[in-house]
N, C-alpha and C positions, 0 to 999 in steps of 0.2 A: 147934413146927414151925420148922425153919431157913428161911432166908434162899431159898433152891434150889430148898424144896418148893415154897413163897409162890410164890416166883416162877413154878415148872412152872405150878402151879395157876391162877394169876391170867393166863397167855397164853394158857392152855386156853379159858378166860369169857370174853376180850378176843377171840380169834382165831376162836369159833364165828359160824358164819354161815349164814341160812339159802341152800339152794343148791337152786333148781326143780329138779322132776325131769328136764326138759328137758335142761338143762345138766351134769347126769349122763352118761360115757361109755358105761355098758355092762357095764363090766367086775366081775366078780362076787366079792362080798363071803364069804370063807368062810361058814361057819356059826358054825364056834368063835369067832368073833369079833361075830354078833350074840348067842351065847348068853352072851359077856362082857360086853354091854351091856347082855340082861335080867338079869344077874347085880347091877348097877350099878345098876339100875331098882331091884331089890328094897330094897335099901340109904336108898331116900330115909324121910322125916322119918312118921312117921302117929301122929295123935293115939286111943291104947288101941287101938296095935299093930292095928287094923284091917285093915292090908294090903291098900285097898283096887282097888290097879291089877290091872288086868289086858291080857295080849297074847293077840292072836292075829296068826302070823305066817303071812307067804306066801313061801316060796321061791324063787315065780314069779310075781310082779308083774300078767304081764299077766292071770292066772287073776281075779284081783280087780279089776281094773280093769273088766274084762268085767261082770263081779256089779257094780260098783258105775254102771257106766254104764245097765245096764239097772236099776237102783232107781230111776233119779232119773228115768228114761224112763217107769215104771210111776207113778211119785211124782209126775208135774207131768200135767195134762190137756193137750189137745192146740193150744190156742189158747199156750197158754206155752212148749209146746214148742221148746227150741231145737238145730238137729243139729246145730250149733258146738259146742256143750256136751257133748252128746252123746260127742260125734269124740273130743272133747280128754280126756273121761272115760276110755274105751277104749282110749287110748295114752297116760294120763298117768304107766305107769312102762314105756314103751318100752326106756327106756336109764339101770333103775332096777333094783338088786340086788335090793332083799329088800323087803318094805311090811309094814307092823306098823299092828295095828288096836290104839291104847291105851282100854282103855276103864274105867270107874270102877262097883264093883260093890260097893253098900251095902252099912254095917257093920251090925249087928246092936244096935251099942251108938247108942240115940234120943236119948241125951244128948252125941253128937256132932253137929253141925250139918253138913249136907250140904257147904257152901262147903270144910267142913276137907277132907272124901274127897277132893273135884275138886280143891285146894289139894294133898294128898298125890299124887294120879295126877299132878299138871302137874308137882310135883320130881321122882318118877319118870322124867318125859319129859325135863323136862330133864339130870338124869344121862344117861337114852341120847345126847341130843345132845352133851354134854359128852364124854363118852365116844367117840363118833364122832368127836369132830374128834381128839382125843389117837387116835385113831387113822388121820388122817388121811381119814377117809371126810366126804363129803356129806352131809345132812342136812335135811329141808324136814318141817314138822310142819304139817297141810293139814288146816281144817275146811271148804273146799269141797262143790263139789257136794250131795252127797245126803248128806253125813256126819255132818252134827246132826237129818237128816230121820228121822219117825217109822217111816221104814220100814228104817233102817238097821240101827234097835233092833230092829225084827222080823227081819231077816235076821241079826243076832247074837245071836239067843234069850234078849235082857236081859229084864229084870224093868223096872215103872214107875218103881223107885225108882233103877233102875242108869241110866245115861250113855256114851255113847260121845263121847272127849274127843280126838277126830282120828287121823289117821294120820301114820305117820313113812314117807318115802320116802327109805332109805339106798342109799346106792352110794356110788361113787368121780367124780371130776371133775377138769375139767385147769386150770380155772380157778373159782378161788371169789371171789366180789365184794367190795370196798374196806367196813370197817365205818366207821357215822358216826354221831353221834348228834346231835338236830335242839335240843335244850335242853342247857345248858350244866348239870352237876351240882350247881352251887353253887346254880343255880336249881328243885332239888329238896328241898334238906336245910337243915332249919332244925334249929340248935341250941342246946338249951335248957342253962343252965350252973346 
């Protein structure tokens, strides 16, 4: 790899950021351009080619916000209830292009460990976000809400052993937020000679 590629590469990882759907303008994302993102997805790391990710995409944001606002409305009794939550669920891709449900859908092979699948579906996800910024789009990966709740699983017709491993709210935005990181790197890596 040259000098160039490194480089494109490493300001793509550097310059990704996650961006609320909030702070999304509106303005709509082709299609050809999230089907090059699950193109990217497919690409990531699986241990005996398992293939374990899976999307389901929404065109129209607010279609699933609706469905997802009313899961977590049927999912909590009414002492827990809260319409803040609610509210915020049913317009949380107001001014959001496209919403992809990633979700993680067992191998077949028992001699892989479940952590590898959700380990494979998270590089998956992170390509699409990688991808999105080299495309200049937006990017928020959100296990909120009702989205690890047992009833999510039932409205995505998984199996016990499959996962639903969040959603991606892509669009465009006019401003994306300063990256920082709270540990210094050298206070991560020890190494060993």
């Amino acid at each position: 790899m040259d000098s160039a590629t490194f480089s494109a590469i490493s300001n793509t990882i550097k310059t990704r950021r996650s961006v609320k759907p909030a702070m999304m303008n509106g303005h709509k994302v082709p299609n050809g351009h999230i089907a090059a993102l699950l193109e990217l997805a497919d690409w990531a790391p699986t241990h005996g080619f398992t293939e374990p990710w899976r999307f389901v995409v929404y065109e129209n944001p607010a279609n699933f916000c609706k469905q997802h606002a009313e899961i977590y409305k049927q999912g909590v009794d009414a002492d827990n209830f809260n319409e803040t939550t609610y509210n915020n669920l049913q317009h949380q891709g107001d001014k959001v292009s496209h919403v992809i449900i990633a979700t993680m859908k067992r191998g077949d092979l028992p001699k892989i460990p479940p952590f590898e699948e959700i380990a494979a579906v998270s590089s998956a996800i992170q390509n699409i976000l990688l991808g999105a910024t080299a495309l200049n789009m937006a990017s928020f990966w959100s296990t909120g809400g009702a989205i690890l709740k047992p009833a999510m699983k039932e409205f995505l017709q998984l199996r016990e052993e499959d996962n639903v491993l969040g959603v991606l709210y892509l669009g465009y935005a006019d401003q994306f937020p300063e990256g920082k990181r709270n540990t210094p790197l050298v206070e991560k890596i020890k190494w060993v000679k």
